[in-house]
C-alpha positions, 0 to 999 in steps of 0.5 A: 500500500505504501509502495503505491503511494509513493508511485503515485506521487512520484508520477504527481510530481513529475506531471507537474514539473514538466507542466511547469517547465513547458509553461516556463519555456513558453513565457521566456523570451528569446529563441534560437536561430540556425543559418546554413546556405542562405537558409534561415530557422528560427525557433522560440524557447519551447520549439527549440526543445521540441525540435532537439526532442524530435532530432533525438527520436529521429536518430533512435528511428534511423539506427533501428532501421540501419539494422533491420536493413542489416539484418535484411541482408544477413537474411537474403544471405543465408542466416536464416536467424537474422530477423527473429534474432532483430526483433527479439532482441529487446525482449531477450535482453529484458528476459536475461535482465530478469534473469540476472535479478533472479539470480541475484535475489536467490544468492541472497536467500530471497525465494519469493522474489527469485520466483518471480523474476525467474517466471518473467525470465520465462516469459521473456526468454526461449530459454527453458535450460535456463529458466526452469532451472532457476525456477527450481531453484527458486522454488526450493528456497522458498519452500514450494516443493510441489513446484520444484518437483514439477520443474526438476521434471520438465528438466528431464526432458532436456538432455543438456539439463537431465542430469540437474534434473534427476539430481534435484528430484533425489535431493527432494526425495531424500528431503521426504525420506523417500528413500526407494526411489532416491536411490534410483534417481540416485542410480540414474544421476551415477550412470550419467555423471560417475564422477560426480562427487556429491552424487557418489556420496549420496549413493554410497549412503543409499546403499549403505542405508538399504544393505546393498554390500556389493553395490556400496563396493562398486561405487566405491570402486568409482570413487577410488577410480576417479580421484575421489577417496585416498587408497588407504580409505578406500582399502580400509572401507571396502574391507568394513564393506567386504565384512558386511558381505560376508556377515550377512552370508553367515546369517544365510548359512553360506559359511563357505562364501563368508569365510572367502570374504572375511578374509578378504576383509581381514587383508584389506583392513588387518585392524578391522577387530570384527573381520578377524574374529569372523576369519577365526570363527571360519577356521574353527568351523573347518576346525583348523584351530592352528590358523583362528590362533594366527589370525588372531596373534597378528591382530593382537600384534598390531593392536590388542583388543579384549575381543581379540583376547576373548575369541582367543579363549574361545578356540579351547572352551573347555581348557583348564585355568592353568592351561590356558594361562599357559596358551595365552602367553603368545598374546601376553609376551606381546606387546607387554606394556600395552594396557589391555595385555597388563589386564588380559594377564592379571585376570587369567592369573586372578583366574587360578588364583596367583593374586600376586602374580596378577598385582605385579601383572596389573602393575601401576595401572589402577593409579596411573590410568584408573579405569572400572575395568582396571579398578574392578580388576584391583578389587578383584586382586584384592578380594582374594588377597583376603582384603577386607569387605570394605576396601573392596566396595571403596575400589569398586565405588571408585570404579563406578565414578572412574573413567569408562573403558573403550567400546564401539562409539561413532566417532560422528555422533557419539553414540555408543554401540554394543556391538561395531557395525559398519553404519552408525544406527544414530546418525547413518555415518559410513565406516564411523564406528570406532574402539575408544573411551566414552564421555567421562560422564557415562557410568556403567557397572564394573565388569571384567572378561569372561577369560578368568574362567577355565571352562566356556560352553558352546553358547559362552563360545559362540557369544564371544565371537557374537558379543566378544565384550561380554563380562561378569561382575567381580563380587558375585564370581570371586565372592570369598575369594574363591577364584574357581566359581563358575561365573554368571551371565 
């Protein structure tokens, strides 16, 4: 309303002020006179301007019809264009006028008014590759899906503009969680632009996100191909890939295809915890319990981990406590600094009952890096030691107020997981899933490994190949200091 009144009035006044000059000029005096050849003009004060107004609008006449004649000749000479391209010149340089301040307005956030000068722009101009495309755009910054969705489609029918199209009608539908049919649009925009970064990502999600392993392989096969992922992390993710192949064959029963591709796994990414206990789960099946144990050695040798040590105890389920001491000690001379294998060797002597052995073996640890598993262990320690009840709750309340010890956590999003998996089931992140401590505020109750033990039965056996980090409470399997209780799940 306001903006309507000033343009009215500023149409007021300059209706005034030309009425006031023209009555100016026809009361002033004076003139103007042209002599030439003998010849001579005189104009007063308001003819003179009215002859410099008709010479300009005569100049403009003479100039446009130097170009028609132009684009006369142009035409009889065989640019069959030349006359279209005249006479819409004016109109196409409005259209582009309007398409630069649509541009300009969508740049600056403002939806509403790109729509608009993208629609005049459209009018304008024969240029649907272009219009269209700022009309979608313009559409998706306003928040008028249904109008993107429609312009995204006419898009398809340009081959110079199918692929913006498919790729805008996935960015819709991946906005309404439409997520069958964006993983075909998102097919469709592969297979015609492989190289293209955004729609690589968006289609290795899709695939992640709908379990199609092989599929999340090969497109990140392309991504190695064109320059668009470092080797070492396409290594490392097709191994967490070739791992979720081959887990998901072991749940359909083809142990042998399973077996074939936790190998694979096992070699493209040798730290990938999961992919090695899956190659020792396979020879233990084919029982070759020799090789489980070198798989298992040569992961514990790059990084030790207590589902390592746990599918360790799992190739001899029904060993006695002294034995197995004595096997773990490929795994316990190796790396003997390493936190885990202090602990690892602690419990396995706490297990036959060496409580010194298992102080020495655990070291400083429970003061230089107070964790719960490592305070628990302590108390373990000192249970059978004969320590008093209440020396034992302190260490064990110290425990609970202590430092996590690491699990399986998206290193995206934080969330933590029982068991690693190849996407986070919070957030969706790819290959996010990693073996560290959690926030000092999360607490859980103190446990330990089920390593202590000399017997595991077949369920126990399986579940730590399944869930290697299962554990027992310390108090209720070495209550009164009797280290050879059978423990509770």
């Amino acid at each position: 309303m306001l903006w309507s009144l000033i343009k009215i009035l500023s149409f007021v006044a300059a209706v005034t002020a030309v009425t006031f000059g023209a009555g100016m000029l026809m009361e002033a005096q004076g003139g103007v006179t042209i002599q030439y050849a003998g010849v001579e003009l005189s104009f007063g004060p308001f003819q003179a301007v009215i002859t410099v107004l008709v010479l300009i609008v005569g100049l403009w006449v003479l100039l446009k019809f130097i170009g028609l004649v132009i684009a006369v000749l142009r035409f009889i000479n065989g640019d069959e264009t030349a006359l279209s391209r005249y006479f819409d010149r004016n109109r196409e340089s409005r259209g582009f006028e309007a398409l630069s301040d649509g541009l300009m307005a969508l740049a600056s956030g403002d939806g509403r008014e790109a729509m608009a000068k993208a629609k005049k722009a459209d009018r304008l101009l024969n240029r649907p590759d272009l219009t269209n495309l700022v009309v979608a755009q313009a559409a998706v910054a306003n928040g008028d899906a249904a109008t993107a969705k429609a312009t995204f489609k006419k898009l398809l029918q340009d081959p110079k503009t199918r692929f913006v199209g498919i790729y805008g009608l996935l960015q819709q539908n991946l906005q309404a969680g439409e997520t069958d049919i964006a993983l075909k649009l998102a097919e469709h925009a592969f297979a015609l632009k492989p190289k293209h970064l955004e729609t690589q990502d968006a289609l290795l999600k899709l695939q992640a996100s709908q379990e199609d392993w092989q599929g999340v392989r090969t497109t990140l096969n392309a991504k190695l191909k064109h320059g668009a992922l470092p080797r070492d992390v396409y290594k490392r993710r097709d191994g967490v890939f070739a791992l979720s192949q081959a887990q998901e064959l072991c749940g359909e029963g083809k142990l042998e295809a399973a077996h074939k591709l936790a190998v694979e796994a096992n070699r493209l990414s040798p730290t990938l915890v999961p992919a090695t206990l899956l190659v020792a789960r396979g020879h233990l099946e084919q029982e070759k319990p020799k090789l489980a144990a070198k798989a298992l050695l040569s992961a514990w040798l790059l990084d030790p981990h207590p589902e390592l040590a746990a599918g360790f105890a799992a190739i001899a389920p029904e060993e006695s406590a002294e034995v197995r001491l004595k096997r773990f000690s490929v795994l316990t001379k190796s790396a003997p600094a390493h936190p885990e294998t202090k602990m690892l060797l602690a419990e396995l002597n706490i297990a036959i009952g060496d409580y010194q052995v298992a102080r020495s073996a655990l070291g400083n640890l429970a003061t230089s890096d107070p964790t719960m598993r490592s305070l628990t262990i302590l108390a373990a320690i000192e249970r059978g030691d004969g320590a008093d009840d209440q020396s034992v709750r302190q260490l064990l309340t110290q425990a609970i107020s202590a430092q996590r010890d690491p699990q399986w956590i998206c290193d995206n999003c934080g969330d933590v997981h029982q068991d690693w998996e190849p996407v986070c089931l919070n957030c969706n992140a790819i290959d996010s899933i990693g073996w560290k401590r959690p926030p000092q505020s999360e607490a859980v109750s103190p446990q330990m490994l089920p390593l202590i033990v000399g017997h595991m039965s077949p369920v126990e056996q399986d579940a730590a190949f399944v869930s290697p980090t299962a554990k027992i409470e310390v108090l209720d399997d070495l209550g009164g200091g009797d280290a050879t209780k059978e423990p509770k799940e």
